[in-house]
C-alpha positions as CSV (number, residue, x, y, z in Angstrom):
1,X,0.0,0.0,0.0
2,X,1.1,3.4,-0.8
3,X,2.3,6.0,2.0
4,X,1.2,9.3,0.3
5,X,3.1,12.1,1.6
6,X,2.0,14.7,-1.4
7,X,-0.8,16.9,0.5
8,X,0.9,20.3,-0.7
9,X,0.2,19.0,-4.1
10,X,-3.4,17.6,-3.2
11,X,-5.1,16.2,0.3
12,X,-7.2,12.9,-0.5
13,X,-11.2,13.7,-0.4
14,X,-11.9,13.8,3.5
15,X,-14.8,11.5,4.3
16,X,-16.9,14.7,5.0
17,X,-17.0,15.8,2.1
18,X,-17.3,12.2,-0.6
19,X,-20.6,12.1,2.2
20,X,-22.1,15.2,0.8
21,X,-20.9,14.5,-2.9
22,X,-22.9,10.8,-2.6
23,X,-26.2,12.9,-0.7
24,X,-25.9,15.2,-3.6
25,X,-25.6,12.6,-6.3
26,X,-28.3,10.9,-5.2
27,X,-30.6,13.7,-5.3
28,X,-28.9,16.2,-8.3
29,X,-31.2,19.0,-9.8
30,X,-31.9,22.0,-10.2
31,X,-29.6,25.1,-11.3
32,X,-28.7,27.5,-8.0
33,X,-29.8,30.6,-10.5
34,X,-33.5,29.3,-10.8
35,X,-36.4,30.1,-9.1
36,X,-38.3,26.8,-9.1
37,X,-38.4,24.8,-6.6
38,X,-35.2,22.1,-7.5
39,X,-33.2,25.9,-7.9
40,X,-34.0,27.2,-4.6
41,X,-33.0,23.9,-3.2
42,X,-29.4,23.8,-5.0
43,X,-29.4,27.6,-3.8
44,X,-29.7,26.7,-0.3
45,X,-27.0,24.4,-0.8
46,X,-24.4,26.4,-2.6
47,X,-25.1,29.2,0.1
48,X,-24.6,26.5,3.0
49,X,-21.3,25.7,1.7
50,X,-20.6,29.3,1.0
51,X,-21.2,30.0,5.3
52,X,-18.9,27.3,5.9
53,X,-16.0,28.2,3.7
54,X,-16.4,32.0,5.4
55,X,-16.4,30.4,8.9
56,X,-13.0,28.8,7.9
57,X,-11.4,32.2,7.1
58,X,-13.1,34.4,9.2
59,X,-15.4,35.9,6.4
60,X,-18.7,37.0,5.6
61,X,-20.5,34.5,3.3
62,X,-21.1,37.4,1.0
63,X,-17.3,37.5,0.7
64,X,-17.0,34.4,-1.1
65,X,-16.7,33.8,-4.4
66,X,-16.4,30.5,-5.7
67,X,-14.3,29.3,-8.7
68,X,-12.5,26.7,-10.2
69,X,-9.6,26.4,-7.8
70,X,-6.2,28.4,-6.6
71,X,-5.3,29.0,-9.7
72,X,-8.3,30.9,-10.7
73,X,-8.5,32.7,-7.6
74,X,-5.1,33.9,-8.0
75,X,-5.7,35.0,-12.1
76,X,-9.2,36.5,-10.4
77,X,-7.2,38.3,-7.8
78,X,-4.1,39.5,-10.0
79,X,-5.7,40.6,-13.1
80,X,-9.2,41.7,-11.6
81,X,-7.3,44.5,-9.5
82,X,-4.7,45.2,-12.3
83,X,-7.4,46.1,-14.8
84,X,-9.7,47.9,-12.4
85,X,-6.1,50.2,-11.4
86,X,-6.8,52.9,-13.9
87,X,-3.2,54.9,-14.3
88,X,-1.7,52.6,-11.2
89,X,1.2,50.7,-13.0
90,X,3.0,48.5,-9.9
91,X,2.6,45.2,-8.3
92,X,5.2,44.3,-4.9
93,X,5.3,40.8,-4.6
94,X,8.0,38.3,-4.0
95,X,10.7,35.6,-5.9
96,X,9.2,32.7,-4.4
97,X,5.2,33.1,-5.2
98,X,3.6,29.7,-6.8
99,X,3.5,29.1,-10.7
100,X,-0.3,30.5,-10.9
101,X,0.9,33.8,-9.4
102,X,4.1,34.0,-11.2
103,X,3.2,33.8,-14.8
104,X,0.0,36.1,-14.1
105,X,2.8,38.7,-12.6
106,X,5.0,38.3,-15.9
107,X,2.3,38.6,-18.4
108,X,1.3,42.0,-16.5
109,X,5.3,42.6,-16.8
110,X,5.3,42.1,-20.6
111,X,2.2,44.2,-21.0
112,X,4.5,47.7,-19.2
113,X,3.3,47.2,-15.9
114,X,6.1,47.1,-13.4
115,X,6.4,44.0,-11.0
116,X,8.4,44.0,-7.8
117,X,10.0,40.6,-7.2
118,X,11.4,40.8,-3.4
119,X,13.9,38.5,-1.9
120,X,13.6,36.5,0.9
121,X,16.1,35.5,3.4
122,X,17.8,31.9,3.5
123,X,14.5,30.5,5.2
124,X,12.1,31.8,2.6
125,X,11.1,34.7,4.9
126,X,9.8,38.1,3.2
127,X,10.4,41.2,5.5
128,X,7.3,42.8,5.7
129,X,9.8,46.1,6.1
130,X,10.7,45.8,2.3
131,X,7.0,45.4,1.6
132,X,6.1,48.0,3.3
133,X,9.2,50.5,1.8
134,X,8.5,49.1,-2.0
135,X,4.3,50.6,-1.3
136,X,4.5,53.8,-3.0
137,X,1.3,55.9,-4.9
138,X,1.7,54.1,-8.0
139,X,1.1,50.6,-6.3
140,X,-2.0,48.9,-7.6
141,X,-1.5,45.1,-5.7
142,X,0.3,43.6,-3.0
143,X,0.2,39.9,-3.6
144,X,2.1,37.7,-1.1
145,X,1.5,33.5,-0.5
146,X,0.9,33.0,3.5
147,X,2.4,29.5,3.6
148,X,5.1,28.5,1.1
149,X,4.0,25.9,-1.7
150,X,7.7,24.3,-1.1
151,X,9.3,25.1,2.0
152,X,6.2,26.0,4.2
153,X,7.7,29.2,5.2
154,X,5.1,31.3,7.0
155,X,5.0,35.1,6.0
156,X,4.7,37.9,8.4
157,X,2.1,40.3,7.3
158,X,2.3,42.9,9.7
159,X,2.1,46.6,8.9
160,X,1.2,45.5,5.2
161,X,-2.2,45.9,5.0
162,X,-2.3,49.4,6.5
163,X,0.3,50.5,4.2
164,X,-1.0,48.7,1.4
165,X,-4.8,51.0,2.3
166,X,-3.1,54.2,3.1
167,X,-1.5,54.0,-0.7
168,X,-5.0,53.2,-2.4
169,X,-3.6,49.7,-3.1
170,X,-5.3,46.3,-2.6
171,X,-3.6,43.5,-0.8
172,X,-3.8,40.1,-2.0
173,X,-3.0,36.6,0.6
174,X,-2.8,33.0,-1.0
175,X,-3.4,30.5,1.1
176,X,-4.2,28.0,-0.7
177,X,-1.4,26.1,1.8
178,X,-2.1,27.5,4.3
179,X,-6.2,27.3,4.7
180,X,-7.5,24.5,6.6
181,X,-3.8,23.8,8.2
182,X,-3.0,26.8,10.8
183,X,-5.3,29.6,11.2
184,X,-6.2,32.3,8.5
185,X,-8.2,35.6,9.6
186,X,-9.3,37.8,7.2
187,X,-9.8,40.5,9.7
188,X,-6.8,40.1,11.8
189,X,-4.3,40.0,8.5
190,X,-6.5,42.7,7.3
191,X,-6.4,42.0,3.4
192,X,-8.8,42.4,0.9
193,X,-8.4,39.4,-1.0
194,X,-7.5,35.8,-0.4
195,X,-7.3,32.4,-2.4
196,X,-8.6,29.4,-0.8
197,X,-8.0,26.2,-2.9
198,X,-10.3,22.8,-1.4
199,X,-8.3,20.2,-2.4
200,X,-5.5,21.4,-0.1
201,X,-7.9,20.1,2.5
202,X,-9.9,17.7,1.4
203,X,-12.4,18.9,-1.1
204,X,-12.3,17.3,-4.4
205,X,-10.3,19.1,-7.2
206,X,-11.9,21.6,-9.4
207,X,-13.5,23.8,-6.6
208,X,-12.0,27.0,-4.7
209,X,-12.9,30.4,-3.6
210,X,-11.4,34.3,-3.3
211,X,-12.1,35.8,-0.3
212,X,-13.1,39.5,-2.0
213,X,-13.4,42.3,1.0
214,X,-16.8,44.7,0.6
215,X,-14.6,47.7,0.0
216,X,-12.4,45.7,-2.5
217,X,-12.5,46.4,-6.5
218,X,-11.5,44.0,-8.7
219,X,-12.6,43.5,-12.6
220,X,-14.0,40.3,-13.9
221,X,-12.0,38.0,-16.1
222,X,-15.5,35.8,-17.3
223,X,-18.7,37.3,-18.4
224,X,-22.2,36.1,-19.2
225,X,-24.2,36.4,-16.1
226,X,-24.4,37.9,-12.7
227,X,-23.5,35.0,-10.8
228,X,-20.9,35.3,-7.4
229,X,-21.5,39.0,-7.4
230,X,-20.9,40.0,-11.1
231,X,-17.2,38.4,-10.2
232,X,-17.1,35.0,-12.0
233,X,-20.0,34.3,-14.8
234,X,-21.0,30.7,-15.1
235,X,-23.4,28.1,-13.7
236,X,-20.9,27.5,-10.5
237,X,-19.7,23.8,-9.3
238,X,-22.6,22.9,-7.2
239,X,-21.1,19.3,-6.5
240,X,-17.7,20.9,-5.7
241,X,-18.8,23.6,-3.5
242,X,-21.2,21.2,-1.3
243,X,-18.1,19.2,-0.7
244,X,-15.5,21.7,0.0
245,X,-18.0,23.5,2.0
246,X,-18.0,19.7,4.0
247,X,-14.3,19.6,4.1
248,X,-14.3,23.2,5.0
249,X,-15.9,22.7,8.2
250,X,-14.3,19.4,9.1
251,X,-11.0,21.0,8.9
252,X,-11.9,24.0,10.6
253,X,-13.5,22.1,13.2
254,X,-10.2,19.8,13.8
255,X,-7.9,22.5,13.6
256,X,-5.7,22.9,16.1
257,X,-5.7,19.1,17.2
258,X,-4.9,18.4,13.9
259,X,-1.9,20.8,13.4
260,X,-0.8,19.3,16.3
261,X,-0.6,15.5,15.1
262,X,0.9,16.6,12.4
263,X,3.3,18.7,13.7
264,X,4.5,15.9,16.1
265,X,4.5,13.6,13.0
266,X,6.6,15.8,11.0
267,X,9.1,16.7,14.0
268,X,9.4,12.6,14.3
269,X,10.5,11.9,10.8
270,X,12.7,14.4,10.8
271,X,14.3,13.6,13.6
272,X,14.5,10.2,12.2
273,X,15.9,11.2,8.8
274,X,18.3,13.2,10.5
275,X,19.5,10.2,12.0
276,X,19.6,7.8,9.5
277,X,20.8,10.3,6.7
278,X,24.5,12.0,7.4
279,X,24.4,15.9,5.9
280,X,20.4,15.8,5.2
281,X,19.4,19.3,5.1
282,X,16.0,21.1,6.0
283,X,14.7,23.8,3.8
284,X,13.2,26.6,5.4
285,X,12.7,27.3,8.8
286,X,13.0,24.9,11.8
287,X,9.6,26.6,13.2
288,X,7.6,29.1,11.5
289,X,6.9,27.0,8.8
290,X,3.2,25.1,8.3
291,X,3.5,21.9,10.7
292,X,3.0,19.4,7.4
293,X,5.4,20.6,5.1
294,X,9.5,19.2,5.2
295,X,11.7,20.4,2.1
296,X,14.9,18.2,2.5
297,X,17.9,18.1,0.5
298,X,19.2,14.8,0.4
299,X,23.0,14.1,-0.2
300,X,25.0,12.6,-2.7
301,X,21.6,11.8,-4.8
302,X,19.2,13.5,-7.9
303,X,15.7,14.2,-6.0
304,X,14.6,12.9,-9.3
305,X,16.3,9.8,-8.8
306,X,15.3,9.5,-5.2
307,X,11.6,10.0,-5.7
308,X,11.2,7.6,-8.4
309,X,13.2,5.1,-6.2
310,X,11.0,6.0,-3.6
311,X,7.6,5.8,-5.6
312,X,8.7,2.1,-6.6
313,X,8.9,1.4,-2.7
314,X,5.1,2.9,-2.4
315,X,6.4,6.0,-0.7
316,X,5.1,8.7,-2.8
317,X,6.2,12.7,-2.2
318,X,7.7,15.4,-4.6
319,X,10.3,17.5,-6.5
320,X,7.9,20.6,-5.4
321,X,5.3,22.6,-6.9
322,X,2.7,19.8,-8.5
323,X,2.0,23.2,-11.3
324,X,5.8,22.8,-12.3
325,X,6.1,18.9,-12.1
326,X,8.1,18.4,-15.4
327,X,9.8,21.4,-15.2
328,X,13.7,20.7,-16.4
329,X,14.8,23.8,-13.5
330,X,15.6,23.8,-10.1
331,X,13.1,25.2,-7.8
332,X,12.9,28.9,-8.3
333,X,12.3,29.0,-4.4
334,X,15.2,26.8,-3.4
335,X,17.1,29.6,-5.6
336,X,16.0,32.5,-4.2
337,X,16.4,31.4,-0.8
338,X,20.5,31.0,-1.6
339,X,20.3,27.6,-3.0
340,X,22.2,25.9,-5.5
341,X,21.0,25.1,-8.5
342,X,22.7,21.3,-7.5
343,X,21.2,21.4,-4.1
344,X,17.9,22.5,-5.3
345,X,18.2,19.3,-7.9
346,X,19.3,17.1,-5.1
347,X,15.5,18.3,-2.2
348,X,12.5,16.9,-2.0
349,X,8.9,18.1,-0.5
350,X,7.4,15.8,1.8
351,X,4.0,17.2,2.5
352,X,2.1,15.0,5.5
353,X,-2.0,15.7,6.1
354,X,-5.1,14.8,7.3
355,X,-5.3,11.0,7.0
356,X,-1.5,10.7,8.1
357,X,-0.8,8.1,10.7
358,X,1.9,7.3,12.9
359,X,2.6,4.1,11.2
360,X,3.0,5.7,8.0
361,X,5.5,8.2,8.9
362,X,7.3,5.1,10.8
363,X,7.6,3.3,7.7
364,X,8.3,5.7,5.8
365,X,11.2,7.1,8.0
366,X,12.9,3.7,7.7
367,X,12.2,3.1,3.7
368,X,13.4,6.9,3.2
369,X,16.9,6.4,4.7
370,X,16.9,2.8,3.1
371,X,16.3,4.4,-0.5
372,X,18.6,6.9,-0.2
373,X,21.6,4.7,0.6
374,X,20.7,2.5,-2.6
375,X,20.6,5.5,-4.5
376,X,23.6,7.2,-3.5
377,X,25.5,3.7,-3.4
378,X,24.4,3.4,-6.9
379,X,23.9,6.6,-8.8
380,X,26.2,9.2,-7.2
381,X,25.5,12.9,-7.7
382,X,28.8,14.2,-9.7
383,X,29.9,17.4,-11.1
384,X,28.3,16.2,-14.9
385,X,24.6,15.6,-12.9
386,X,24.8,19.3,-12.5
387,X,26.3,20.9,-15.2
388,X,25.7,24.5,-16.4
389,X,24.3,24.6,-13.5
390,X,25.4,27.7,-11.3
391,X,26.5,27.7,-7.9
């Protein structure tokens, strides 16, 4: 049986929310945007699931507008406050921000606007300072990730979202790893815009929201109705949003004893890895980092190498990002946090969740270390595995 350590790329559906898909499959009908009978019950549905999704954020129902996933939310959130800027031609954000706000950021680059890529330190830490300082009248978006895709790093917000007001500028959180896995206020971070993705925590893929603040402008990128406020056209995901809005809740509701487990997990394989693996490095932060998420760098070895080694022993994590699996480049976060490009080829992301158990991480402690001997016995990493690559 596999042990799937993946989560970051995708949680398995909790059994919260495959319960609501099967009550909903057996009794489909009716479109939420019809007044008959069957569309004022799907309404009532979709609006259930919308109150739950708020609660897990901190939000007011009305707040959330569903859509197809993180990526969505993030396009939603970039480009909607881009073209509703008028003559505001800036965007601060950071190096290390996930593919699906990336590549949004460069296309607004190629179109004039200017984009402000800020470093972050060796553990993938932003200092809200330089946010703060790069904030000037010309600023249209602030767009930060909360919880690092790769290394789990968590981001200090403080000071941002005042700044960020006081400019005329909107500020814009994804959590897509960090919702459902420590806790995310709306109010408390004070931003006007924030992506949750469900199948970080157990919803099925296909379903997400953006958390869109009253006071907060953003432009459309789909039209042909006024569905989700005017924000996102189209008959929405009923089946989706009943089961995120499940998986919502369930997480939300185990929380902090969840976090926990997992943090303990986590801190145990480690600690075991560390043992069994001479010169094993940890990516990012000690603490400070979501409890699930370990970014090793594995000596001597290709991660490539590794994790298909590992896959064949039913031990299943990843090279990073699941949006830039194929990619022939080292981890643009790994890099920007003072990484070599051969160290960044030689880490792994091992991304622990919900369904976890102790004797998984057990087994997979000892496999791990086993793997990696066979590997660097057999395959050693030399200078040629990393050629043109630069220090």
């Amino acid at each position: 049986m596999a042990i799937y350590l993946d989560h970051n790329a995708g949680a398995p559906l909790r059994p919260q929310a495959a319960a609501a898909l099967s009550l909903f499959i057996a009794d489909a009908g009716g479109n939420p945007a019809s007044v008959h009978r069957a569309g004022q019950r799907a309404r009532r549905m979709l609006e259930d699931a919308r109150v739950r999704i708020a609660a897990l954020v901190g939000a007011s129902p009305r707040q959330i507008v569903f859509t197809s996933g993180g990526t969505e939310s993030n396009n939603l959130a970039i480009f909607g406050a881009a073209m509703n800027a008028s003559l505001r031609s800036k965007v601060v954000s950071s190096a290390i921000e996930h593919s699906s706000a990336r590549e949004p950021l460069g296309d607004l680059e190629r179109r004039g606007m200017e984009i402000v890529r800020l470093t972050p330190d060796s553990d993938g830490k932003i200092a809200s300072s330089s946010v703060i300082e790069a904030i000037d009248s010309t600023t249209s978006l602030v767009t930060l990730g909360m919880a690092n895709s790769e290394v789990g790093t968590l981001q200090d917000f403080e000071g941002i979202a005042e700044r960020a007001r006081s400019a005329g500028a909107l500020f814009h959180v994804d959590a897509a790893q960090a919702a459902g896995r420590v806790p995310v206020d709306v109010d408390a971070i004070g931003c006007d815009l924030v992506t949750i993705s469900g199948h970080k925590f157990g919803a099925p893929a296909g379903i997400g929201a953006l958390y869109v603040r009253d006071a907060a402008r953003i432009a459309p990128l789909m039209h042909g109705g006024p569905h989700e406020r005017g924000l996102r056209a189209g008959t929405p995901n009923l089946a989706g949003a009943i089961a995120m809005g499940a998986a919502a809740k369930a997480a939300g509701d185990a929380l902090a004893v969840e976090a926990s487990r997992i943090g303990t997990l986590s801190g145990l394989l480690l600690s075991r890895l560390r043992a069994g693996i001479p010169g094993l490095g940890l990516n990012g932060p000690e603490f400070g980092r979501i409890p699930n998420t370990l970014n090793l760098t594995f000596p001597g070895v290709l991660g490539e190498s590794l994790l298909i080694a590992l896959d064949l022993e039913g031990v299943e994590v990843s090279m990073g990002s699941a949006c830039a699996a194929g990619s022939v480049e080292p981890s643009h976060v790994l890099r920007a946090m003072g990484k070599s490009a051969a160290q960044a080829r030689s880490s792994l992301r091992i991304s622990l969740g919900w369904n976890t158990t102790a004797a998984e991480i057990d087994a997979a402690a000892d496999i791990i270390a086993r793997v990696w001997r066979r590997v660097a016995a057999t395959e050693p990493v030399t200078s040629q595995h990393a050629a043109g690559a630069a220090p």
